[in-house]
C-alpha positions as CSV (number, residue, x, y, z in Angstrom):
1,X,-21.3,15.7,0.4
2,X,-19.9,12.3,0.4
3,X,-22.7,9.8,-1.0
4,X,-23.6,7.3,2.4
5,X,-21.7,4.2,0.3
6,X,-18.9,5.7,-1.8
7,X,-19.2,2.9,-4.1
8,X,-22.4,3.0,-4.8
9,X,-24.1,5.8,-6.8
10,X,-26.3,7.7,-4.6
11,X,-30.3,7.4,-5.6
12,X,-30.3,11.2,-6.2
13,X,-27.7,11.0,-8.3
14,X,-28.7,8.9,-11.2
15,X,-29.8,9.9,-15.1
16,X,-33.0,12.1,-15.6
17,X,-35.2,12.3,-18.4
18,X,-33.2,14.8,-20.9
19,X,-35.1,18.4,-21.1
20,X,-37.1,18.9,-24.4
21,X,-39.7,18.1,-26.5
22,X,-41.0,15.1,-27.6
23,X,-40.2,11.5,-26.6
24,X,-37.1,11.4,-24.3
25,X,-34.8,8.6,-26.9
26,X,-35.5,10.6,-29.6
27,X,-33.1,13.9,-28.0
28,X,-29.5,13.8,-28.3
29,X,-28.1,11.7,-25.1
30,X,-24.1,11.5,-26.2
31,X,-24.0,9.0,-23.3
32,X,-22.1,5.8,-23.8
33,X,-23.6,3.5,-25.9
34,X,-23.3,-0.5,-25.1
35,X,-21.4,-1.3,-28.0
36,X,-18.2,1.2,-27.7
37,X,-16.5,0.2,-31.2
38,X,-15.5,4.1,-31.4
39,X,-13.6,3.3,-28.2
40,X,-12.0,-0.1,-29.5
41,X,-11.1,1.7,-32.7
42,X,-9.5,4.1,-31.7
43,X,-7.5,2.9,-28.8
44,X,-8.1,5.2,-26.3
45,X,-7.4,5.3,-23.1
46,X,-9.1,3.2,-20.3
47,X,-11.8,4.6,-17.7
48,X,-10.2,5.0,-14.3
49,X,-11.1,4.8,-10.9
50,X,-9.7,8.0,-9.4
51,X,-10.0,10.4,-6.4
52,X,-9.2,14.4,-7.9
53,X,-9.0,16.8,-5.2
54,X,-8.6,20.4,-5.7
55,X,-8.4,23.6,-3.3
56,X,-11.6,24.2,-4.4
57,X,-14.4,21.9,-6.2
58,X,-16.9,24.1,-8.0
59,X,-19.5,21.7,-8.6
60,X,-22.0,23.8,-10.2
61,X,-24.7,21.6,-8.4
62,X,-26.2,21.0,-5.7
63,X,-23.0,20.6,-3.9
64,X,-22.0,24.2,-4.1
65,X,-18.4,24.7,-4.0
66,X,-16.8,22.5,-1.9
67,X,-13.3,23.5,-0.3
68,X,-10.4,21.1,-0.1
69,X,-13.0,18.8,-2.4
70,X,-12.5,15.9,-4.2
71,X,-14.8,13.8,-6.4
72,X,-14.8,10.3,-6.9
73,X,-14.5,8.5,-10.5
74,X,-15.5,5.1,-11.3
75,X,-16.5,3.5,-14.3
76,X,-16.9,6.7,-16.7
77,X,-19.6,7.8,-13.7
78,X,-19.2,10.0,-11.0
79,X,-19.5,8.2,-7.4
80,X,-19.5,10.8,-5.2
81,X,-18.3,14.5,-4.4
82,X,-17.3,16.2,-0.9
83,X,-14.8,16.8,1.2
84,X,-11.1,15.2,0.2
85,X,-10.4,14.0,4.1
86,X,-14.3,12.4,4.3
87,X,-14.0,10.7,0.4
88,X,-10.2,9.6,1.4
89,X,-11.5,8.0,4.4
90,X,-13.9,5.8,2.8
91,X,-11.5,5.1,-0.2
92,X,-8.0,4.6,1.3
93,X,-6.7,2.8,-1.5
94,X,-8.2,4.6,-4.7
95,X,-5.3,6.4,-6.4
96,X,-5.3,10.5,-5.6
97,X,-4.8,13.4,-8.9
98,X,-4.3,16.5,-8.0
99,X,-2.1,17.8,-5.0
100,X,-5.2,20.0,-3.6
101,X,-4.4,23.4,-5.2
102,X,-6.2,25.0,-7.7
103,X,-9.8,24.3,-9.3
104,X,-11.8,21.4,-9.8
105,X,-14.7,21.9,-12.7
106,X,-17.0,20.6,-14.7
107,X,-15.8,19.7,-18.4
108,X,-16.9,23.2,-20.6
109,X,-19.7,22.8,-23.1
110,X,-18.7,24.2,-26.2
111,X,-22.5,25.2,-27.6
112,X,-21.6,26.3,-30.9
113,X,-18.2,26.0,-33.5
114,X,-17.5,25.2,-36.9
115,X,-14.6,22.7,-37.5
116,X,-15.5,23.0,-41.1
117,X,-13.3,26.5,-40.5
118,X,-10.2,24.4,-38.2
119,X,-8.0,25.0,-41.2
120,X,-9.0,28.8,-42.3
121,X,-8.2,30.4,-39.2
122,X,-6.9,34.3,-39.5
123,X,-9.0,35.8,-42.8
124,X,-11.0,38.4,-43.2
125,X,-11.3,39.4,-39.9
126,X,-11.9,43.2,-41.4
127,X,-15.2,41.8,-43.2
128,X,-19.1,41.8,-42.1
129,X,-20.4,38.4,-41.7
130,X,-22.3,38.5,-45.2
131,X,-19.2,39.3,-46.5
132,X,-17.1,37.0,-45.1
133,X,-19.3,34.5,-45.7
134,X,-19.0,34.9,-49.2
135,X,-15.6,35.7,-49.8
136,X,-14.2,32.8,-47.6
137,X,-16.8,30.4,-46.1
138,X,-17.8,30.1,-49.8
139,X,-15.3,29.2,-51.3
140,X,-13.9,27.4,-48.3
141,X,-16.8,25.0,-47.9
142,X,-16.1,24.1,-51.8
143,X,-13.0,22.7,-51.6
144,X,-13.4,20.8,-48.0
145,X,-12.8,16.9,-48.5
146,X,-13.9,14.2,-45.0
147,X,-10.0,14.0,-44.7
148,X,-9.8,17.8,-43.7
149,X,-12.6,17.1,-41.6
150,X,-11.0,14.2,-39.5
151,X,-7.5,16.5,-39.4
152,X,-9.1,19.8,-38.7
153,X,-11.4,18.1,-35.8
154,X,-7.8,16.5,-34.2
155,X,-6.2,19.3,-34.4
156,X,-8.9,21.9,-32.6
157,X,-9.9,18.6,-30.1
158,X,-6.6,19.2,-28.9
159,X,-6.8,22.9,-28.6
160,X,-10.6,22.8,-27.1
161,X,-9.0,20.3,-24.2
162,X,-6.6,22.0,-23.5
163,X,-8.8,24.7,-22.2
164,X,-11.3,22.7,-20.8
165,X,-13.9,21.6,-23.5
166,X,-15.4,18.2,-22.7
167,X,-18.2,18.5,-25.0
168,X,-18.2,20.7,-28.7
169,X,-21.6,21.1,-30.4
170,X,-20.3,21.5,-34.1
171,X,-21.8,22.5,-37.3
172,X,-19.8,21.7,-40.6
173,X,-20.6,23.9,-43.2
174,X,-19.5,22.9,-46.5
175,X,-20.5,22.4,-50.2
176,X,-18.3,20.1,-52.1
177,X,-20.5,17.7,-54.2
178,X,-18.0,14.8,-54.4
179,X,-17.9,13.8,-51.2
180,X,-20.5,14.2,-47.8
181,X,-16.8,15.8,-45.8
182,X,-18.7,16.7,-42.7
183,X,-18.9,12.6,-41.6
184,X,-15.3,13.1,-41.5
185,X,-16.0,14.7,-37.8
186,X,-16.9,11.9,-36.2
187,X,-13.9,10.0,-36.5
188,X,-12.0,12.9,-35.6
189,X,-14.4,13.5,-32.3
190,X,-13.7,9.4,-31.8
191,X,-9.9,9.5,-31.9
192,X,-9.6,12.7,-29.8
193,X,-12.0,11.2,-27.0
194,X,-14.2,14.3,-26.9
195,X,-17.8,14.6,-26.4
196,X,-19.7,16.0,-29.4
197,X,-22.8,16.4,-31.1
198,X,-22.4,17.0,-35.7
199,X,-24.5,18.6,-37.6
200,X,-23.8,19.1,-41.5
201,X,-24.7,22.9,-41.9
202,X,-26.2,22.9,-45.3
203,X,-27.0,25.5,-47.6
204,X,-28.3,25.2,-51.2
205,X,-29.4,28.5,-52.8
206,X,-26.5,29.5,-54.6
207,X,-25.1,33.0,-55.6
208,X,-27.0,34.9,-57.6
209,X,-24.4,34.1,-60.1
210,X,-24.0,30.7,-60.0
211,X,-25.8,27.0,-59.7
212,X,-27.3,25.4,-56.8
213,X,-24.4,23.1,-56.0
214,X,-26.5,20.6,-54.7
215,X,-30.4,18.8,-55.0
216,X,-32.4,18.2,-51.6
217,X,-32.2,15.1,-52.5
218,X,-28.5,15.6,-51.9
219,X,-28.2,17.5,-49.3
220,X,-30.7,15.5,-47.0
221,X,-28.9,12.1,-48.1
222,X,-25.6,13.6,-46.1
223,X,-27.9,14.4,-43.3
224,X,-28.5,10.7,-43.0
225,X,-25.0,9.3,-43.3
226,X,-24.1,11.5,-40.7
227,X,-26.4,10.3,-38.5
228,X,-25.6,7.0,-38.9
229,X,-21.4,7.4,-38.4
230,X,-22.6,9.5,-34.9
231,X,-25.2,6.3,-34.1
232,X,-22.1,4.6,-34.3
233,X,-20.3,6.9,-32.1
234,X,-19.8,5.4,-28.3
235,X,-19.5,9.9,-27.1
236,X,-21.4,11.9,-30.6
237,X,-24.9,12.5,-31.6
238,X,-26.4,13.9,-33.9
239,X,-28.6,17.5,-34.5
240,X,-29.7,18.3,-38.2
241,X,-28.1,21.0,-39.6
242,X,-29.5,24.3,-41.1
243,X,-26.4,26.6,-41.7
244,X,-29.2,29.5,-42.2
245,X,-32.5,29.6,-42.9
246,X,-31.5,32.1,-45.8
247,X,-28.7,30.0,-47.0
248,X,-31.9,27.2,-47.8
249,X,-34.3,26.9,-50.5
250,X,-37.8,26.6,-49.3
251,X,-37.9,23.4,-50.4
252,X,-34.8,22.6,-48.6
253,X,-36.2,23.8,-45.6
254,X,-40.0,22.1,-45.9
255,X,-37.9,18.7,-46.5
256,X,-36.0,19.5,-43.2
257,X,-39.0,20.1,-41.4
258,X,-40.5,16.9,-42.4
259,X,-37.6,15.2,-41.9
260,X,-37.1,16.3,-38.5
261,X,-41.0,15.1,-37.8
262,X,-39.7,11.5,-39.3
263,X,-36.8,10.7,-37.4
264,X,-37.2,12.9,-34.1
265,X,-34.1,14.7,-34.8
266,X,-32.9,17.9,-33.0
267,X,-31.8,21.1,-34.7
268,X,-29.0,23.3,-35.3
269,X,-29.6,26.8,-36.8
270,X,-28.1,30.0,-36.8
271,X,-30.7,32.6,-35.6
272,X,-31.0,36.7,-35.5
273,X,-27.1,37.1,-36.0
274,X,-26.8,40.4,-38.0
275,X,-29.0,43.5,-39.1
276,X,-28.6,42.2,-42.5
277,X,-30.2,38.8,-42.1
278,X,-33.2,40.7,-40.8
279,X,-34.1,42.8,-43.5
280,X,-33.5,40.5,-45.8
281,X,-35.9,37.3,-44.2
282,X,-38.7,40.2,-44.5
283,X,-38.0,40.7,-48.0
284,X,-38.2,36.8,-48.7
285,X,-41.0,35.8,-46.3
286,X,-42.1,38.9,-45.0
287,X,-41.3,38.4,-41.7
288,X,-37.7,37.9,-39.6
289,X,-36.2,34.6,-39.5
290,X,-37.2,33.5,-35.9
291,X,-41.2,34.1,-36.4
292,X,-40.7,32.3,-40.2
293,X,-38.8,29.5,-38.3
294,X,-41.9,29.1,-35.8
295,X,-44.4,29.4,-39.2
296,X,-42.1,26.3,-40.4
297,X,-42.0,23.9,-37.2
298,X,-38.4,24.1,-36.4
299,X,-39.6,25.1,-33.0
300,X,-41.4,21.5,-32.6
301,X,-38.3,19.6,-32.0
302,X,-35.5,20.7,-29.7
303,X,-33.4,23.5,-31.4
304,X,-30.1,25.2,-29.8
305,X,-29.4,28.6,-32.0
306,X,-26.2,30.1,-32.7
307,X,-25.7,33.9,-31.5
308,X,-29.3,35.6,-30.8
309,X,-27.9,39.2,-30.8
310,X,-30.8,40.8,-33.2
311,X,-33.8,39.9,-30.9
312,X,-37.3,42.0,-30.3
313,X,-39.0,41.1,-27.2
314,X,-41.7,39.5,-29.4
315,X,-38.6,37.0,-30.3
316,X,-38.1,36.5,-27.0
317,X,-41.5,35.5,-26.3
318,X,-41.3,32.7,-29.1
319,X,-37.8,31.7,-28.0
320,X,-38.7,30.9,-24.1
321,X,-42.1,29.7,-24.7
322,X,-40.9,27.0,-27.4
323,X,-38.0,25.9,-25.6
324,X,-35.2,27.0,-27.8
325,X,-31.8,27.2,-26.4
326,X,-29.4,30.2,-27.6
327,X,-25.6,29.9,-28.4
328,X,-23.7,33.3,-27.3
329,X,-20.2,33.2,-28.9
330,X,-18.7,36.6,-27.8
331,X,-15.5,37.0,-29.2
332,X,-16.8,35.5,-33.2
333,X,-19.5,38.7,-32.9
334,X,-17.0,40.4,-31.6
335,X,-14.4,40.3,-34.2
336,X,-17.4,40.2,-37.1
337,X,-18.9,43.5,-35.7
338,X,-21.9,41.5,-35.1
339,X,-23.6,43.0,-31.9
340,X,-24.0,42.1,-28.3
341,X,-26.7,39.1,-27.6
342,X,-29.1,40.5,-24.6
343,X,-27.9,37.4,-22.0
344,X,-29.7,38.8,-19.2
345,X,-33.2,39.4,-21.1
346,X,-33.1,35.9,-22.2
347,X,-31.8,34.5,-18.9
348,X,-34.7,36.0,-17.1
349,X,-37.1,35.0,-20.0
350,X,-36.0,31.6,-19.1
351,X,-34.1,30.8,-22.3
352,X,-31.1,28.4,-21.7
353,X,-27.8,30.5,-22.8
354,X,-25.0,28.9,-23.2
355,X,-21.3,29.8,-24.7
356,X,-19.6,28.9,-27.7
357,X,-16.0,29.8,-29.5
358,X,-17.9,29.7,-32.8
359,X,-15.7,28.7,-36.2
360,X,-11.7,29.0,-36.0
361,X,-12.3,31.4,-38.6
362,X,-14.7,33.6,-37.2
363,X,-12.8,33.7,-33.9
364,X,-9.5,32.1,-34.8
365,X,-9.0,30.0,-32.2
366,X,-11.0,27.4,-30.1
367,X,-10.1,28.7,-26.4
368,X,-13.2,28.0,-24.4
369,X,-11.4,30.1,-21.5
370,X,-11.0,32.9,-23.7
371,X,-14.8,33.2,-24.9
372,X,-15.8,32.4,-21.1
373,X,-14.0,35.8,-19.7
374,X,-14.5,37.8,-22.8
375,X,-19.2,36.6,-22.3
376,X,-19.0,38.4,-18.9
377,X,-16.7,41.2,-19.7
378,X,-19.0,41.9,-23.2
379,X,-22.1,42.0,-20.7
380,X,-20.6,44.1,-18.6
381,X,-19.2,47.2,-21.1
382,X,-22.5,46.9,-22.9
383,X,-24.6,47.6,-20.4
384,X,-21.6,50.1,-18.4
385,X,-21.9,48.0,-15.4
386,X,-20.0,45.3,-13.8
387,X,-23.1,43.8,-11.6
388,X,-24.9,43.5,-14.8
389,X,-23.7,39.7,-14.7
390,X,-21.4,37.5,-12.6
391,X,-18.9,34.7,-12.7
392,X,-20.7,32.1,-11.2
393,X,-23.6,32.6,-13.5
394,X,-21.2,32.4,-16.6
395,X,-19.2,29.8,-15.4
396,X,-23.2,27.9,-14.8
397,X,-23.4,29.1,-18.8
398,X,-20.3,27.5,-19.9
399,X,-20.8,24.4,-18.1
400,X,-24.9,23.4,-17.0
401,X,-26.7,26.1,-19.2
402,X,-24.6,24.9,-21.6
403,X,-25.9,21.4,-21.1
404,X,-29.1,21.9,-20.7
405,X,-29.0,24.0,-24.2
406,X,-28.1,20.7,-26.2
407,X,-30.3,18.2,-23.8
408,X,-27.2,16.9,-22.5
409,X,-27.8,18.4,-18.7
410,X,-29.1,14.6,-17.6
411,X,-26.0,13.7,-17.7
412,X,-22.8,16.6,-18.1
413,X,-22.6,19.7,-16.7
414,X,-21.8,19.8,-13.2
415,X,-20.4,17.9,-10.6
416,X,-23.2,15.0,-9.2
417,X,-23.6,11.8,-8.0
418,X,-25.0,9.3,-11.2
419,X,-23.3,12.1,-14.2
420,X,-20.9,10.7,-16.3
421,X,-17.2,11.9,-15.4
422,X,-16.5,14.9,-17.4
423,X,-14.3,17.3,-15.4
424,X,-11.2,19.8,-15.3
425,X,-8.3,19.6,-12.8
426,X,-6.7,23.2,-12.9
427,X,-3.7,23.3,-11.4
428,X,0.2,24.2,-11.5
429,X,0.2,27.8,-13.2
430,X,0.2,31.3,-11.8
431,X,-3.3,32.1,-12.9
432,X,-5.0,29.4,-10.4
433,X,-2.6,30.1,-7.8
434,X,-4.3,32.9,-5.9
435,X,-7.7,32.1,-5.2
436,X,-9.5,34.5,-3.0
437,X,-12.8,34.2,-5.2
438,X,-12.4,30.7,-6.5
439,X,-15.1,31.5,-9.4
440,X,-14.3,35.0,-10.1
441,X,-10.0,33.6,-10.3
442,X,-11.4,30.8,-13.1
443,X,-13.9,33.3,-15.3
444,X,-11.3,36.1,-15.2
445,X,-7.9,35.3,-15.0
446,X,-7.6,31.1,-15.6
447,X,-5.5,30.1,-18.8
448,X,-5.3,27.0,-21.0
449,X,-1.5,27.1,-19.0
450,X,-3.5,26.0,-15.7
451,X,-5.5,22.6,-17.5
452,X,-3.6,19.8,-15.8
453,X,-5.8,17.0,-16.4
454,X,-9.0,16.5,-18.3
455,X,-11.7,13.2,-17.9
456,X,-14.4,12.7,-20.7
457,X,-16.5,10.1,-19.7
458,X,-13.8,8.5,-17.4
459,X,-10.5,8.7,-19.8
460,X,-7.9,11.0,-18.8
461,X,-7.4,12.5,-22.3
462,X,-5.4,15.2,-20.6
463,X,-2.3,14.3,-18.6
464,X,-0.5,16.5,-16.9
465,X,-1.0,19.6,-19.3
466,X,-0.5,17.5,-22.2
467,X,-3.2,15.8,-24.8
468,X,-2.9,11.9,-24.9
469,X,-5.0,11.0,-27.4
470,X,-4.4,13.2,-30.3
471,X,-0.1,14.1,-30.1
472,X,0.1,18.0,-30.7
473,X,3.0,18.1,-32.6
474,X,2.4,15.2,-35.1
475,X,-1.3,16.8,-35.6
476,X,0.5,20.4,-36.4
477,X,3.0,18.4,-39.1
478,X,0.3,16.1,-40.4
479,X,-2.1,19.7,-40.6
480,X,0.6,21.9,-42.7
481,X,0.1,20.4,-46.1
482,X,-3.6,19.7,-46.1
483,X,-3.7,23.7,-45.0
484,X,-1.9,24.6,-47.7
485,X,-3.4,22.4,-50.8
486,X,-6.9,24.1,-49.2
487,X,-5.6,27.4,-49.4
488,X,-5.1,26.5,-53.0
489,X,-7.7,24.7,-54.5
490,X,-10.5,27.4,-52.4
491,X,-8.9,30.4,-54.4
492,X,-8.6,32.2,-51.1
493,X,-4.8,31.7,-51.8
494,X,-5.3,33.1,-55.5
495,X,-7.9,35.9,-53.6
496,X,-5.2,37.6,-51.3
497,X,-6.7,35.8,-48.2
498,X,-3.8,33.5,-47.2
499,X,-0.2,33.9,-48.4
500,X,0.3,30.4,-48.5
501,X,0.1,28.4,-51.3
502,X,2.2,28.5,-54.9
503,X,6.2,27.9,-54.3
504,X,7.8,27.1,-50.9
């Protein structure tokens, strides 16, 4: 409903203490900070005072869905959310988007990618993950520079906006000792106006055939420049990275701990992904990698985990009672052969799910919409039953849950009084036009066709289907050569992985 003043935030509606452990500054907020020099830097576009109405406003809070809704904008906040004819009333002269068709969301929360992988996409899609990661993340990550970083992030900002991604939870993984490349996603998070929180996904033990290709001392001194460039940030934060607990040393990982203890810092981690990394955490440590993480203290400080398919219920137990948030990226497991994370078993255990697209290169693309319809539909062959899960509760996954995961839900995720703006007009394209079941038509059938208009924070980013602060068709140009030279220098050229590379 309407808020009593429209232009006044309603008391109910103001910021909460973010979820997790610990002292509430010291969890990732990615709210706007009071100097905005990202902003000023980058030049982009203003926050706007703006009614958007849509056939149907699917707040995901306490609203409900709201037909013939609109929701007010002001100031990067939103003022108010009901009914279009009651907000119009009270705000005759605020300009109106949206011609009240289609579907009125939340921004998506993108809980887990790689943009380290936004110029691989399309290899090895025949390979397990430990092979994959060996054959193309290795040598990948080896030949990445900051200025692939910056590209690659423009380019899949553009591709994750366009289907509805407000906010991307990313993890670069690389290993190139000249230069610390995964800073290089900030700026391109800045210039794109998108939401995000970095982490540098490092991994020192080598091969067993070759050098470490980095200290600690190394890898935890790229830790800290990158959470400097995201305190500089006016829309990123920072998580420290851990691209796998079997990818570290145990020294890596004690200094990580400690680390982590020092500065208050969230985590991200890859958890229980494959067979493989089980059996071979209990021939390390003696134990799988989710009861050797709560040995360590990774589970003291908030921790979101990438995939969770290869859980016992005993994992569960440790998840849910330690506050740990699980990353279910469908389509990437999918395509890797991975297995089918147990959604509803964590859901009812209380564990925050959310969805991610995971790397470009593990699911070759960034299409949030595409990984939303493919969670439910992967639940439901699974367990050979279609009321095994719902769209309303993956749409709350891909939107609140999804929040909530990275400790964001304070102020993203659905549609309140007091949140910052971060919402999707859907609208114009066949796939929103029929809406019997509003939710169902948006999990099952929507399109990156139907995103009209996208708000982070109060900027329209997206303008009527088109991305205003990153230009698609320069980005592609600007992308080809710097995909090419990486095809080349990585080996994965040389390797029979890409066919560019060599003569034009």
């Amino acid at each position: 409903m309407t808020a009593p003043d429209p232009r006044a935030a309603t008391a109910t509606g103001g910021p909460r203490a973010p979820r997790g452990h610990g002292p509430a500054e010291t969890v990732p907020t990615g709210g706007p900070r009071p100097a905005s020099r990202a902003a000023e830097r980058t030049g982009l576009p203003g926050r706007e005072e703006v009614l958007v109405r849509a056939a149907w406003v699917l707040t995901v809070g306490p609203a409900g869905e709201v037909e013939d809704g609109a929701v007010h904008v002001r100031d990067g906040e939103i003022v108010a959310v009901g009914p279009y004819a009651d907000l119009r009333r009270a705000l005759p002269d605020v300009p109106v988007e949206g011609d009240g068709t289609g579907l009125l969301i939340p921004g998506f929360v993108n809980t887990h990618t790689h943009l380290s992988e936004a110029l691989a996409t399309g290899m090895g899609s025949e390979l397990t993950l430990f092979e994959w990661g060996e054959r193309i993340v290795g040598p990948l990550g080896a030949a990445l520079t900051r200025a692939d970083a910056r590209e690659g992030t423009r380019l899949r900002a553009v591709e994750m906006l366009l289907s509805g991604v407000t906010t991307v939870n990313d993890m670069f993984v690389h290993c190139n000792p000249e230069e610390p490349a995964s800073v290089g996603v900030v700026a391109g998070l800045d210039e794109a106006g998108l939401r995000g929180v970095v982490s540098f996904g490092a991994e020192d033990v080598a091969a067993p055939d070759a050098a470490p290709w980095a200290d600690v001392a190394r890898v935890m001194a790229e830790q800290d420049e990158l959470a400097k460039a995201a305190a500089e940030s006016e829309l990123v934060s920072f998580r420290y990275g851990i691209g796998t607990l079997l990818g570290q040393s145990d020294a890596l990982l004690e200094a990580g701990v400690d680390a982590c203890r020092a500065h208050g810092w969230a985590v991200h981690t890859h958890l229980a992904e494959v067979r493989e990394e089980l059996v071979a955490a209990a021939q390390r440590w003696g134990r799988r990698t989710i009861p050797h993480a709560l040995a360590l203290g990774l589970f003291e400080r908030p921790l979101i985990a990438g995939h969770g398919v290869w859980v016992t219920e005993a994992d569960v137990e440790i998840l849910a009672g330690h506050g740990v948030a699980i990353a279910h990226n469908p389509v990437a497991n999918m395509i890797l052969g991975s297995g089918v994370c147990p959604v509803p078993r964590l859901r009812a255990a209380g564990v925050a799910v959310g969805i991610g697209t995971d790397g470009a290169a593990s699911n070759d693309g960034q299409d949030m919409l595409q990984a939303v319809k493919t969670a439910a539909l992967l639940q439901k062959v699974a367990a050979l039953d279609p009321s095994v899960i719902d769209a309303a509760t993956v749409l709350r996954m891909a939107t609140l849950d999804g929040a909530r995961a990275l400790g964001l839900d304070h102020l993203v995720g659905s549609l309140e009084p007091g949140k910052r703006a971060d919402l999707v007009l859907l609208q114009d394209s066949v796939c929103v036009s029929v809406l019997h079941d509003p939710c169902g038509q948006l999990v099952y059938g929507a399109s990156p066709r139907a995103v009209r208009d996208v708000w982070v924070d109060g900027r329209r980013v997206v303008a009527d289907h088109v991305c205003r602060t990153v230009d698609e068709a320069d980005q592609i140009a600007r992308c080809r050569p710097l995909v090419r030279g990486l095809a080349e220098r990585s080996g994965l050229a040389g390797a029979g992985f890409s066919r560019l590379g060599g003569a034009r």
